[in-house]
C-alpha positions as CSV (number, residue, x, y, z in Angstrom):
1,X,0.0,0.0,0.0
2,X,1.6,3.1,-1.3
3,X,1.3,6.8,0.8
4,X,-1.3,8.8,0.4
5,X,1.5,11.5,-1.1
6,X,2.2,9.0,-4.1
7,X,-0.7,8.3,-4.8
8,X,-1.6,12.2,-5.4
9,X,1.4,12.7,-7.5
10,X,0.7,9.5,-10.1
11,X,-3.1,11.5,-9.7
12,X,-1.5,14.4,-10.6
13,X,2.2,13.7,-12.6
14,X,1.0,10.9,-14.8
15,X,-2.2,12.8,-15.9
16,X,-0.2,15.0,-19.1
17,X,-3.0,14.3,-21.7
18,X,-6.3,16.8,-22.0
19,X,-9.1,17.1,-23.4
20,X,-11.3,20.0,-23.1
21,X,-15.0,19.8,-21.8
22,X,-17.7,23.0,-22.1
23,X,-18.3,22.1,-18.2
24,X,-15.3,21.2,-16.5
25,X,-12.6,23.0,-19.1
26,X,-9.8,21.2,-19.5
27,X,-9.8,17.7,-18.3
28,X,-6.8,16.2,-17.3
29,X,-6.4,11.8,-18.4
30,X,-2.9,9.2,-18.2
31,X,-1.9,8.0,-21.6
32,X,-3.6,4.6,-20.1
33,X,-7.1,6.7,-19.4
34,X,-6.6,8.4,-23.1
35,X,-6.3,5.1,-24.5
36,X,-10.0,4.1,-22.7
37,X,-11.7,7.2,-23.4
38,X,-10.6,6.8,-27.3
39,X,-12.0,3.0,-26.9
40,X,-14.6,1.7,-29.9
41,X,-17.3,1.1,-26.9
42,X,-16.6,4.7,-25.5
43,X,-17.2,6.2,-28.6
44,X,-20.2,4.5,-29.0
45,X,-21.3,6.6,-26.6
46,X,-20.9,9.8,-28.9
47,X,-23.6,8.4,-30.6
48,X,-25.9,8.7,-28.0
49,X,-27.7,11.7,-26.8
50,X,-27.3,12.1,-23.1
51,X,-31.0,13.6,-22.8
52,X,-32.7,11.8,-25.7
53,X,-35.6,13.9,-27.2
54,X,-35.2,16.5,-25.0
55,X,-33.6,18.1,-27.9
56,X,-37.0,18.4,-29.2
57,X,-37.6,21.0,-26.2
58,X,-34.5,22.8,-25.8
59,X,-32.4,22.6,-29.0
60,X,-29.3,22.8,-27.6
61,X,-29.6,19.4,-25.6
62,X,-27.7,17.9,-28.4
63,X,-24.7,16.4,-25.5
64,X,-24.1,12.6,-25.2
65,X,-23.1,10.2,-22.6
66,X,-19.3,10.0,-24.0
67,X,-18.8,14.0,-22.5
68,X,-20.5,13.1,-19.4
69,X,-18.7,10.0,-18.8
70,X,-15.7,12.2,-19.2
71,X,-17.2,14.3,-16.6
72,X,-17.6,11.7,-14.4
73,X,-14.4,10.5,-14.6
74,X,-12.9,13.8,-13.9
75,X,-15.0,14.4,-10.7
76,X,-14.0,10.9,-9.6
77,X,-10.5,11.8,-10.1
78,X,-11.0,15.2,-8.1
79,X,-13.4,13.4,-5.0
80,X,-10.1,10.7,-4.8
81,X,-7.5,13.6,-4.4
82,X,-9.3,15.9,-2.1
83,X,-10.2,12.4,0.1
84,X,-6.1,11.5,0.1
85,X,-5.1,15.5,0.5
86,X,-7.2,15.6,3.9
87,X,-4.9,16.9,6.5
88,X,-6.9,18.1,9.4
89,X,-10.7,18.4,10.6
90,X,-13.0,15.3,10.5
91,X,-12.8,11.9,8.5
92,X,-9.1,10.0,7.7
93,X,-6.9,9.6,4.8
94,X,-8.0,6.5,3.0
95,X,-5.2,4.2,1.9
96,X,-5.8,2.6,-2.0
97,X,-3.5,0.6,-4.3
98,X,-2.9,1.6,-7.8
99,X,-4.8,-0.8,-9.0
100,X,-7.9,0.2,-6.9
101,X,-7.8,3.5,-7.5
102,X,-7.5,2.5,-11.6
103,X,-10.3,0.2,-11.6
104,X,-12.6,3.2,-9.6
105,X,-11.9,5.6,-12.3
106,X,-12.4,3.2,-15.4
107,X,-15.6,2.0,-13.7
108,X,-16.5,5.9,-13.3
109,X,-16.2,6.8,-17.6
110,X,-17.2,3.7,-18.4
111,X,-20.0,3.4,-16.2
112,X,-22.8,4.1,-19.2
113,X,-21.3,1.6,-21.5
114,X,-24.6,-0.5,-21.1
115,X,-27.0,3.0,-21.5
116,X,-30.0,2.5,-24.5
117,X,-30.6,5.4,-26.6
118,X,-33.8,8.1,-25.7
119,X,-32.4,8.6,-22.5
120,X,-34.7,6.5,-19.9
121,X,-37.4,6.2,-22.1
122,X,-36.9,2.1,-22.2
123,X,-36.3,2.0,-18.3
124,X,-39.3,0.5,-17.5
125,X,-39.3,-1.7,-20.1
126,X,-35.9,-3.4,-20.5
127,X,-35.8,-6.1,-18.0
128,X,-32.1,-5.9,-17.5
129,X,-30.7,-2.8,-16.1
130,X,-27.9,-0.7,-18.0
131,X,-25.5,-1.0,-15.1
132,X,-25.4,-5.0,-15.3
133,X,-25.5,-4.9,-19.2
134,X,-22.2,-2.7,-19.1
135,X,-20.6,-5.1,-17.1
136,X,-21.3,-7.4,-19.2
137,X,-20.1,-5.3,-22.3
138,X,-16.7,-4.9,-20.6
139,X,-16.7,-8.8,-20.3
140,X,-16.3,-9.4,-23.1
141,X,-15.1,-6.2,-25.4
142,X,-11.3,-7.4,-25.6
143,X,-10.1,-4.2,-26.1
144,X,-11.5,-2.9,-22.6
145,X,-9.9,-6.0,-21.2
146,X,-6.5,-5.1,-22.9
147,X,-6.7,-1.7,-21.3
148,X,-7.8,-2.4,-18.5
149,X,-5.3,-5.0,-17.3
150,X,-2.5,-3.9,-19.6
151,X,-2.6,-0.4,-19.9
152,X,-3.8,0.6,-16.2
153,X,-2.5,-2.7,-14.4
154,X,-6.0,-3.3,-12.5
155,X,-8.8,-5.6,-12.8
156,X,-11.7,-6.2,-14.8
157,X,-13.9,-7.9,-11.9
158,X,-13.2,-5.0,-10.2
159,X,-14.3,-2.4,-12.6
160,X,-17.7,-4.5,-13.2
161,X,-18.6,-5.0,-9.7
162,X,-17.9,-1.3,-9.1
163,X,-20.2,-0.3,-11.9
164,X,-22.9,-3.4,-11.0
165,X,-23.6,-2.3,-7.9
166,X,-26.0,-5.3,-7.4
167,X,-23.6,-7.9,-8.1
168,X,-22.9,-10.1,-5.2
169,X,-19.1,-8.5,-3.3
170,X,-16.8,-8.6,-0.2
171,X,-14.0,-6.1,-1.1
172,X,-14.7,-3.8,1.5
173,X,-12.7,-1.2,-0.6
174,X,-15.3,-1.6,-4.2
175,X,-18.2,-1.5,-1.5
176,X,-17.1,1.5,-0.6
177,X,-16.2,2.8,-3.9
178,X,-20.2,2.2,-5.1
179,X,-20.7,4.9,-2.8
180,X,-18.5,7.0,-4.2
181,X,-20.0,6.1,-7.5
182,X,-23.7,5.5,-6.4
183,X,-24.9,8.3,-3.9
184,X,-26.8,11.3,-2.7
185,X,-23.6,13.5,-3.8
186,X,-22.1,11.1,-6.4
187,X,-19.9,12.6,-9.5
188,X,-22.9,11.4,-11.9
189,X,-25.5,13.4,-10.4
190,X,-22.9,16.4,-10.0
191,X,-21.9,16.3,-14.3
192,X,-25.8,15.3,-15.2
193,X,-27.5,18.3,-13.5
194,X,-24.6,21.1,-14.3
195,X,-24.3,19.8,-17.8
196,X,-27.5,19.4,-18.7
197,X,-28.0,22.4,-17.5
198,X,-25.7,24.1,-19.4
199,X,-26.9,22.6,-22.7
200,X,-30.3,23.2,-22.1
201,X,-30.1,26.6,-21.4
202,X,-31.1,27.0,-17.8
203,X,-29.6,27.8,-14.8
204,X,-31.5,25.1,-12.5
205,X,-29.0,22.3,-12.0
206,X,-26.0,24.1,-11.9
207,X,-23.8,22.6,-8.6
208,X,-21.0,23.8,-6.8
209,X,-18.6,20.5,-7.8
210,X,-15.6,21.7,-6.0
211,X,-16.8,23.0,-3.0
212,X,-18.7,19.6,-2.2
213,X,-16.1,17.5,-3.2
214,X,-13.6,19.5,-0.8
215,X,-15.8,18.7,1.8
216,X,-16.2,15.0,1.3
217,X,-14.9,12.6,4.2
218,X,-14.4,9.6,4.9
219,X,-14.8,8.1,8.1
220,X,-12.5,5.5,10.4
221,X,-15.5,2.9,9.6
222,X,-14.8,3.9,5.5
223,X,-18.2,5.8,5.2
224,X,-18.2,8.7,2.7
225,X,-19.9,11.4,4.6
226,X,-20.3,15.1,5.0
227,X,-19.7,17.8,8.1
228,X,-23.2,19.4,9.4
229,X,-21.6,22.8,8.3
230,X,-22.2,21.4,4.3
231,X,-25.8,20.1,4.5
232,X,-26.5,23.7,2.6
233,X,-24.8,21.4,-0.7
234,X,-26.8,19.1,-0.4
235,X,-29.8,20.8,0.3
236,X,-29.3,23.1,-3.5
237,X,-28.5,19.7,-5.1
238,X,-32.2,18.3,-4.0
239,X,-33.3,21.7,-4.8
240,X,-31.8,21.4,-8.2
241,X,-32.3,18.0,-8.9
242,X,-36.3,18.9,-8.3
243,X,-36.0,21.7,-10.5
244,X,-34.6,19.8,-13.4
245,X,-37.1,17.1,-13.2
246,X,-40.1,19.7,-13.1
247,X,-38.6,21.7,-16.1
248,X,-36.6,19.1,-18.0
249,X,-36.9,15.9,-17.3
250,X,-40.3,16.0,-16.8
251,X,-41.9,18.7,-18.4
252,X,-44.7,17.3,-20.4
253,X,-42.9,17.8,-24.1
254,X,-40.5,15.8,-22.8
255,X,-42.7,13.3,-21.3
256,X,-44.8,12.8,-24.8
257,X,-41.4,12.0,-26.7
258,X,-40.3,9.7,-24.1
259,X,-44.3,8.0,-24.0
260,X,-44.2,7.3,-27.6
261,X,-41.3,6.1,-28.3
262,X,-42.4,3.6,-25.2
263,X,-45.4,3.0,-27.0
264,X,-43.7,2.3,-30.2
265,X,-41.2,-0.4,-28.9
266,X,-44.1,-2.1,-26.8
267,X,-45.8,-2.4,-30.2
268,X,-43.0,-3.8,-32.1
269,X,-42.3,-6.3,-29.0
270,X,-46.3,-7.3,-29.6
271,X,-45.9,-7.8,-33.3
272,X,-42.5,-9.5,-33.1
273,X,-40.6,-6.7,-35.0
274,X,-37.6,-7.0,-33.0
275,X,-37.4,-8.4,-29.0
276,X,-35.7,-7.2,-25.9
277,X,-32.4,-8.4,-26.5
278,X,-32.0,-6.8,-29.7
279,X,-32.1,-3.2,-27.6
280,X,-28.7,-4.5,-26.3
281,X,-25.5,-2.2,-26.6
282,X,-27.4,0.1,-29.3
283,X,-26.8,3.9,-30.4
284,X,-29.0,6.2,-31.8
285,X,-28.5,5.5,-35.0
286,X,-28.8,1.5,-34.6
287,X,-31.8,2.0,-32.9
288,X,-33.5,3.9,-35.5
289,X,-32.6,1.4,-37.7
290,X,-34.4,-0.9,-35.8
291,X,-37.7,1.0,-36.9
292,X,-36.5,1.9,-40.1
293,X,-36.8,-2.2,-41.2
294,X,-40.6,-1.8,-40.4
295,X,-41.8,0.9,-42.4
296,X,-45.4,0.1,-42.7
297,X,-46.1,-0.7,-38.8
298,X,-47.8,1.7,-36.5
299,X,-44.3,1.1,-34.5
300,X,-42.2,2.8,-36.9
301,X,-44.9,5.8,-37.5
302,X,-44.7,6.4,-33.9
303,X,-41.1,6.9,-34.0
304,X,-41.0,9.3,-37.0
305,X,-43.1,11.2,-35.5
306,X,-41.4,11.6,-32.6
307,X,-38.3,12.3,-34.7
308,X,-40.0,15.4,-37.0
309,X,-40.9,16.9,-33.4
310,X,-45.2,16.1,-34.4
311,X,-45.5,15.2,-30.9
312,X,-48.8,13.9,-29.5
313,X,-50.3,16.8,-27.2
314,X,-51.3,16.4,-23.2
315,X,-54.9,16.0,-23.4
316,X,-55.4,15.6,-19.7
317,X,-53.1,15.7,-16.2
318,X,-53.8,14.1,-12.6
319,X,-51.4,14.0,-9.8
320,X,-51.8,10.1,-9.2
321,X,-49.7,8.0,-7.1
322,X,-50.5,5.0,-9.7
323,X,-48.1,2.5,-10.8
324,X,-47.4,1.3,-14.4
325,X,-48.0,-2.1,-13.8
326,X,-51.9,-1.6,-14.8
327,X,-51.4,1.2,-17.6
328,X,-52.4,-1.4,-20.6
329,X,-56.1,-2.0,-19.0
330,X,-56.0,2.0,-18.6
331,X,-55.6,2.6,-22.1
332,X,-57.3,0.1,-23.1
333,X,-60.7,1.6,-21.7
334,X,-59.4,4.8,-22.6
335,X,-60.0,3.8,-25.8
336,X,-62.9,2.2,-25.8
337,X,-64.2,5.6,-24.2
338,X,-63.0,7.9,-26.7
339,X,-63.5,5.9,-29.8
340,X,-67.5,6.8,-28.9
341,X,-66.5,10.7,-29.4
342,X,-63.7,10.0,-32.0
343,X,-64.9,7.5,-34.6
344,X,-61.2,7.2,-36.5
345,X,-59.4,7.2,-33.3
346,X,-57.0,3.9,-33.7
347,X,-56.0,2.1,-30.0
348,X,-52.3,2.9,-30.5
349,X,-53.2,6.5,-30.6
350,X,-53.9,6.6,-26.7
351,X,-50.9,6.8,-25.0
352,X,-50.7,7.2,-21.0
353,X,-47.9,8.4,-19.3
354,X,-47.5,6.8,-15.8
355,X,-44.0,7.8,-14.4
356,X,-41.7,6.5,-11.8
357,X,-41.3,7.2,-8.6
358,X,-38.6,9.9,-8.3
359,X,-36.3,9.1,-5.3
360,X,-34.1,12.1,-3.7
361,X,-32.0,9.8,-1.9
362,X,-31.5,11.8,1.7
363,X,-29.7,8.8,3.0
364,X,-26.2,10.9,3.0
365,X,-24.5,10.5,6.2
366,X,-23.8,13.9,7.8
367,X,-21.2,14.4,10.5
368,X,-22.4,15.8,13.7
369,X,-20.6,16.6,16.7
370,X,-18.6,14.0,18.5
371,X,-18.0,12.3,15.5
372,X,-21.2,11.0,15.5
373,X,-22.9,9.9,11.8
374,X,-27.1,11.0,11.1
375,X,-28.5,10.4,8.4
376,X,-29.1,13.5,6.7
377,X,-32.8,13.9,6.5
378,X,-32.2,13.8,10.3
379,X,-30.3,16.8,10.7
380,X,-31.8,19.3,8.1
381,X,-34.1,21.7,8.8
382,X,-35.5,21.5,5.4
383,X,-35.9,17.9,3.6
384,X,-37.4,15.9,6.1
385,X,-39.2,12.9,5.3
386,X,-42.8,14.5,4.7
387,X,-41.0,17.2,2.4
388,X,-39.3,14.9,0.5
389,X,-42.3,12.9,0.3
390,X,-44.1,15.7,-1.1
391,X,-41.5,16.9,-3.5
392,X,-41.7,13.2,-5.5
393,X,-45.5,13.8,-5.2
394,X,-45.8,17.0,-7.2
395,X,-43.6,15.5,-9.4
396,X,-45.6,12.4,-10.2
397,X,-48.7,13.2,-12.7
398,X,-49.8,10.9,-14.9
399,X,-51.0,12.2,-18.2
400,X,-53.3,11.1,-21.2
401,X,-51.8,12.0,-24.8
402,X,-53.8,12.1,-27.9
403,X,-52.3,13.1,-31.4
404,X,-52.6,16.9,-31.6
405,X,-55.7,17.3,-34.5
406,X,-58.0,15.2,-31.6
407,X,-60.6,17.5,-29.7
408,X,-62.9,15.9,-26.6
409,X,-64.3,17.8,-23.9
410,X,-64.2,16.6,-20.0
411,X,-60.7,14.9,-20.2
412,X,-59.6,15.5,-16.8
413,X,-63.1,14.2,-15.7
414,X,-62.4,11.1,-17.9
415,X,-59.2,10.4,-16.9
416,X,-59.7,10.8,-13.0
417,X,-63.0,8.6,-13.5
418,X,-60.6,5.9,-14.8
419,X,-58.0,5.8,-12.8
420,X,-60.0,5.4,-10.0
421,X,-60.9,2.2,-10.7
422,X,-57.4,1.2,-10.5
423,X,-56.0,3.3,-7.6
């Protein structure tokens, strides 16, 4: 086990190559880390819009995963020297290997190599979740292996359990690097909201990267925790993160895009276009082509609509606590209802939007005095339980979308009558 001094020098010495970001400016990388970034998988990721058809909202949301896994990387790199720099005040000075320290930050730029295209839009659909996919991925892309064990001396099984969070581990250290990773104040949520901030045009997510990372600790129990005197971070962060959702991620343009092109894989999955497995380790372009081969389904006319911006319009809104699980015997009478005011209405035209449940993960342990660790939505003043609670719930509205030229009257009325039946 090397000093904590050495390891910040090969952090700091070894990193000669740049590459320069819109967010983060110049970003520094080791030949070994240049050589993964420039990686055929990794630039997959080019190919892949980091907000999906959010674009179709704010025009300048054009950024893909490949830049934010950059990002990522660099806050990674920046949250392990401020933990090893730590000379005084609470928490210790964690003690790493090189290999370790490698295999966190290739976990932390690849750690979207499994993502599917249209941002989330297949979440709930896709069985498999992008984080085990991308393990898989590294597996058994032989270049990644190569670079991985050749070029930055660590280990493969390392860099997928770190990313695979779910995946069955007793290293004590790659547990506690998920946290790093995987967190209330992790470097994915600290790139996400600033950049897509920043390329959507608004100034909602914006964080303060480097004043939360220099306040990051680790304790003699190898938690990653943060003094009282910082909750105020994470506080904006929640703040932010809500913001974003409410005026990005969820605003209801967004939210038709996302629904139809939902709608249009389900339908190709009903009528054996393609299957689930055939979504695997796709870009934008692939998964275009997907529809492309089907040109006279109601699948593929979903998605070019979607893609020339004629997006179905939000006919009716209820804040609903709802699940999806029962969304296909919603529409279904949905239809059945409507088709009695609209005679040419066809069933694939009736599209409801049920989201997920949004979770603002106050679990961030915050260090009180004595030493002592509280869980953060224990200590704030703000986000307790209730508030956080009803934060999700504002957020959660489920929505009935129709194809623009439709007109019925009492949609709310029909909607809410509906879902009642299933609440």
């Amino acid at each position: 086990m090397k000093s904590a001094e050495y390891q910040i020098f090969n952090l700091t010495a070894n990193f000669t190559e740049t590459i320069r970001d819109p967010l983060w400016k110049d970003i520094p990388l080791s030949s070994g880390f240049k050589k993964l970034f420039l990686s055929e998988p990794m630039q997959k990721l080019n190919r892949i819009k980091q907000l999906g058809p959010t674009y179709l909202l704010y025009p300048g949301a054009l950024h893909n995963r490949a830049s934010h896994s950059l990002g990522v990387f660099h806050l990674t790199r920046l949250i392990i020297l401020s933990l090893l720099s730590r000379s005084s005040g609470y928490g210790i000075i964690p003690s790493f290997t090189d290999s370790q320290i490698n295999a966190l930050l290739a976990a932390s730029m690849l750690h979207d190599l499994g993502h599917f295209p249209y941002a989330h839009a297949l979440k709930d659909i896709v069985k498999e979740e992008h984080e085990k996919l991308g393990a898989t991925l590294i597996k058994q892309d032989a270049q990644l292996c190569s670079i991985i064990e050749e070029d930055l001396n660590s280990s493969v099984d390392a860099v997928c359990q770190i990313i695979d969070n779910k995946s069955e581990c007793n290293d004590e250290v790659i547990i506690f690097f998920r946290t790093i990773l995987s967190g209330t104040l992790d470097p994915d949520k600290l790139d996400y909201l600033s950049r897509d901030a920043l390329f959507c045009g608004v100034p909602y997510g914006v964080q303060d990267a480097s004043y939360i990372i220099r306040n990051l600790v680790v304790t003699k129990e190898m938690i990653l925790a943060l003094p009282f005197e910082a909750i105020g971070s994470v506080e904006h962060l929640l703040f932010a993160k809500y913001s974003m959702y409410r005026n990005v991620y969820w605003h209801h343009v967004t939210r038709s895009a996302t629904a139809m092109i939902k709608k249009a894989v389900l339908l190709a999955f009903k009528e054996n276009l393609f299957s689930e497995k055939d979504l695997y380790n796709l870009d934008d372009e692939s998964f275009a082509n997907l529809f492309s081969n089907h040109k006279e389904s109601y699948s593929y006319s979903l998605f070019k609509d979607v893609r020339n911006n004629h997006l179905y319009k939000c006919h009716a809104s209820l804040y609903s606590s709802l699940d999806s699980s029962m969304k296909k015997e919603i529409e279904k009478e949905l239809y059945t209802r409507l088709l009695k005011e609209i005679p040419n209405l066809k069933e694939h035209q009736v599209i409801v939007d049920i989201p997920e449940k949004v979770s603002f993960e106050t679990d961030l342990p915050i260090l009180i005095e004595n030493n002592e660790l509280r869980p953060f939505n224990q200590v704030t003043d703000l986000f307790k339980a209730e508030v956080e609670s009803a934060f999700a719930s504002s957020l959660t509205k489920v929505r009935l979308f129709l194809p623009q030229r439709f007109v019925i009257d009492n949609k709310n009325k029909l909607l809410k009558e509906i879902l009642s039946k299933y609440e």
